[in-house]
PyMOL commands that place a pseudoatom at each C-alpha (Angstrom):
pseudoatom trace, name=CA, resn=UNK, resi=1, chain=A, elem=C, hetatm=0, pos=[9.552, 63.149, 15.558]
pseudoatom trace, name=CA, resn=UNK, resi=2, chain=A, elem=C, hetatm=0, pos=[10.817, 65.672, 12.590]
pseudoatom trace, name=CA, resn=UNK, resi=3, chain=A, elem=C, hetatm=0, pos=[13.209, 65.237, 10.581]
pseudoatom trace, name=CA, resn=UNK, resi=4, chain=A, elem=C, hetatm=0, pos=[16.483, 67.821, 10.885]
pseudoatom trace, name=CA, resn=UNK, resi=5, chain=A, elem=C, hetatm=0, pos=[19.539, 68.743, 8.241]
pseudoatom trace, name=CA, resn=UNK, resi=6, chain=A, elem=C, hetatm=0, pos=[23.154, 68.058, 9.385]
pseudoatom trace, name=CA, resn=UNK, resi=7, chain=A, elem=C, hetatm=0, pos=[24.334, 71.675, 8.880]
pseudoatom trace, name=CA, resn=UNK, resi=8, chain=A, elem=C, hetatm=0, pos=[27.838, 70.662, 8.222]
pseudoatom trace, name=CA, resn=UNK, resi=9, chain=A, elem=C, hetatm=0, pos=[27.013, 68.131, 5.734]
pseudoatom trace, name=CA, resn=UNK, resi=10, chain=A, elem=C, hetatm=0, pos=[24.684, 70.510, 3.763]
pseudoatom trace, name=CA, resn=UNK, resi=11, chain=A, elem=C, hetatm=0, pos=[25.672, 71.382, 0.312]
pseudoatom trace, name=CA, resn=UNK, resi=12, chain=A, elem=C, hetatm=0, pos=[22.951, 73.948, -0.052]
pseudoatom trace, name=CA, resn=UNK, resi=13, chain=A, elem=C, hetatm=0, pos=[21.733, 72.110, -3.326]
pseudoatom trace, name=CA, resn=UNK, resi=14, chain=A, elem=C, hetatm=0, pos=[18.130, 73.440, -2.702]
pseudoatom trace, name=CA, resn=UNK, resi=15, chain=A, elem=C, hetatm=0, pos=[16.614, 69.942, -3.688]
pseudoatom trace, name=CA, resn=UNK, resi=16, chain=A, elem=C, hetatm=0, pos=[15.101, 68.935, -0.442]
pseudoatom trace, name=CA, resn=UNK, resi=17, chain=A, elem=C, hetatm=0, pos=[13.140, 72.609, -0.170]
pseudoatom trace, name=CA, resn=UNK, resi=18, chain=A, elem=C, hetatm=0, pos=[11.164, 71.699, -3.436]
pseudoatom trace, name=CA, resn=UNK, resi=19, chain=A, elem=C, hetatm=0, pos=[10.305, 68.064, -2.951]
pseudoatom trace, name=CA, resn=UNK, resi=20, chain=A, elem=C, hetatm=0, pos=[9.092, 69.105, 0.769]
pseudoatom trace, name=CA, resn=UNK, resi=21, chain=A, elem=C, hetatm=0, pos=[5.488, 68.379, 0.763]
pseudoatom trace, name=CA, resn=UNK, resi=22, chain=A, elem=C, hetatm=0, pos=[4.710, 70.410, 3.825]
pseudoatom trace, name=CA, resn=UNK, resi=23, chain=A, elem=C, hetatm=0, pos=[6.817, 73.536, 3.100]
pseudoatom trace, name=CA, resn=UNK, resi=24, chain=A, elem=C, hetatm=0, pos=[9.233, 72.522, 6.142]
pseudoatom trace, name=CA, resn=UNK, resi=25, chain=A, elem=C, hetatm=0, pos=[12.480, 73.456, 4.450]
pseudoatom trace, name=CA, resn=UNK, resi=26, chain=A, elem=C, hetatm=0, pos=[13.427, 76.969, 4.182]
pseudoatom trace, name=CA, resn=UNK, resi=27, chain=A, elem=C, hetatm=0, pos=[16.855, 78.791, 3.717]
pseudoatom trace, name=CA, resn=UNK, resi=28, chain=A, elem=C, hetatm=0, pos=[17.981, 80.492, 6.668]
pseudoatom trace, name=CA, resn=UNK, resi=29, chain=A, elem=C, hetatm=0, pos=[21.138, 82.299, 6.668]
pseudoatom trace, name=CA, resn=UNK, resi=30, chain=A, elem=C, hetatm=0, pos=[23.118, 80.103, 4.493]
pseudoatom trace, name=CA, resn=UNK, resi=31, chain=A, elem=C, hetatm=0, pos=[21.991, 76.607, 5.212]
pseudoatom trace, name=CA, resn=UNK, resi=32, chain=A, elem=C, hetatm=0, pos=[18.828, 74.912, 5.185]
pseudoatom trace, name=CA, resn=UNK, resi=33, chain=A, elem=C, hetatm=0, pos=[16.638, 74.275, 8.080]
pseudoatom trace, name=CA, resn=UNK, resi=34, chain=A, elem=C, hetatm=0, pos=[13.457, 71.936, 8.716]
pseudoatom trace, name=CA, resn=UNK, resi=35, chain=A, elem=C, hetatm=0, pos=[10.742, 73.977, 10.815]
pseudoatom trace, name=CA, resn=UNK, resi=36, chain=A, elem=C, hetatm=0, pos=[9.977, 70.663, 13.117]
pseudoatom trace, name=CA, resn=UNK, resi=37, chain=A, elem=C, hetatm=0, pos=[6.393, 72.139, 13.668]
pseudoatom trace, name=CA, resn=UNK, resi=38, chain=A, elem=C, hetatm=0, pos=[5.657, 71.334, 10.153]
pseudoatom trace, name=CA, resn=UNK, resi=39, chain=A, elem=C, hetatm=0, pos=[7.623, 67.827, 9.377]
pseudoatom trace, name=CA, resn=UNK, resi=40, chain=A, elem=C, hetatm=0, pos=[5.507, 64.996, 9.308]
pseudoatom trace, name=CA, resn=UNK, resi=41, chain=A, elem=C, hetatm=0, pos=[7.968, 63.118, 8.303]
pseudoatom trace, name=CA, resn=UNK, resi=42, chain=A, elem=C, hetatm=0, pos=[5.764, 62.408, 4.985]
pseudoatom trace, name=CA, resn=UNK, resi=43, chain=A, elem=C, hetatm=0, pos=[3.067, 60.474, 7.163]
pseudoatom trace, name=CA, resn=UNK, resi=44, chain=A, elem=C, hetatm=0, pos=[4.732, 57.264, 6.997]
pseudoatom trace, name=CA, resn=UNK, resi=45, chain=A, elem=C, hetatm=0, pos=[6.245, 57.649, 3.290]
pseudoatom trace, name=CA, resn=UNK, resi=46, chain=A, elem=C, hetatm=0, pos=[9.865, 57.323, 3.221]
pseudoatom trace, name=CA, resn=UNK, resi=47, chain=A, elem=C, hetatm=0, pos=[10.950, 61.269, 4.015]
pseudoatom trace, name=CA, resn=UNK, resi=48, chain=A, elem=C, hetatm=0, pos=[11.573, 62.903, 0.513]
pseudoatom trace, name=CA, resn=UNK, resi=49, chain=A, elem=C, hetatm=0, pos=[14.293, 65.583, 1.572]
pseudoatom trace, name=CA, resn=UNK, resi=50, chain=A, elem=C, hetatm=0, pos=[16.315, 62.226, 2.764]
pseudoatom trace, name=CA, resn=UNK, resi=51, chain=A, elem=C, hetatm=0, pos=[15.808, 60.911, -0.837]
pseudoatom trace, name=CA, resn=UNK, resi=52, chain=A, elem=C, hetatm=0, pos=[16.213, 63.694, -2.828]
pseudoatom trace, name=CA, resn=UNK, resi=53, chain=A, elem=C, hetatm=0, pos=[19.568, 65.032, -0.887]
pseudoatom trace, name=CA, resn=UNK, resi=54, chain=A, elem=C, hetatm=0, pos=[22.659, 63.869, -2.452]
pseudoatom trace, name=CA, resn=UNK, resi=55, chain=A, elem=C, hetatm=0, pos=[24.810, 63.782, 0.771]
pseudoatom trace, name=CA, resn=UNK, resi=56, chain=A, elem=C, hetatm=0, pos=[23.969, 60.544, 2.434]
pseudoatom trace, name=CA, resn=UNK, resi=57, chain=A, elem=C, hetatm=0, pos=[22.284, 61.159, 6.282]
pseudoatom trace, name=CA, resn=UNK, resi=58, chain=A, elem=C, hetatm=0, pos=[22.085, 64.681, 5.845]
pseudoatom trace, name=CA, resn=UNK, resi=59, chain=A, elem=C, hetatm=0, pos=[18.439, 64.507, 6.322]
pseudoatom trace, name=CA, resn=UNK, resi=60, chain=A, elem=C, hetatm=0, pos=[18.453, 62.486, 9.233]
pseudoatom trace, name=CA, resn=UNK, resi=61, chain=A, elem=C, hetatm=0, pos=[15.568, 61.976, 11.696]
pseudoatom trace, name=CA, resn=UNK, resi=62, chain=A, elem=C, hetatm=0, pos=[15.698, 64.874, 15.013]
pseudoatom trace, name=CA, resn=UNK, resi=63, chain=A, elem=C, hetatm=0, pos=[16.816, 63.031, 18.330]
for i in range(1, 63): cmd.bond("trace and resi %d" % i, "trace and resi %d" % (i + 1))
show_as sticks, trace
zoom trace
């Protein structure tokens, strides 16, 4: 299961793009959205965008 960003939550800080070890976070329009093909949720690590973001469960785990 991928992780996905709560849109409405967002701040558009940028910091979960560049800690994203799999290049899953990208700007489109004017949010940020994780491509679910590429999350791996960090195989197992604790998910870095969920970390990094300063908005607590922004980065929250795709139902």
């Amino acid at each position: 299961m991928a992780y996905k960003i709560v849109a409405s939550q967002c701040t558009v800080c940028g910091a979960c793009e560049f800690e994203c070890p799999n290049a899953a976070i990208k700007m489109k329009g004017d949010i940020y959205v994780i491509d679910a093909a590429k999350c791996t949720e960090c195989d197992g690590d604790a998910p870095k965008c969920a970390a990094v973001c300063p908005v607590p469960n922004t980065c929250v785990p795709a139902k």
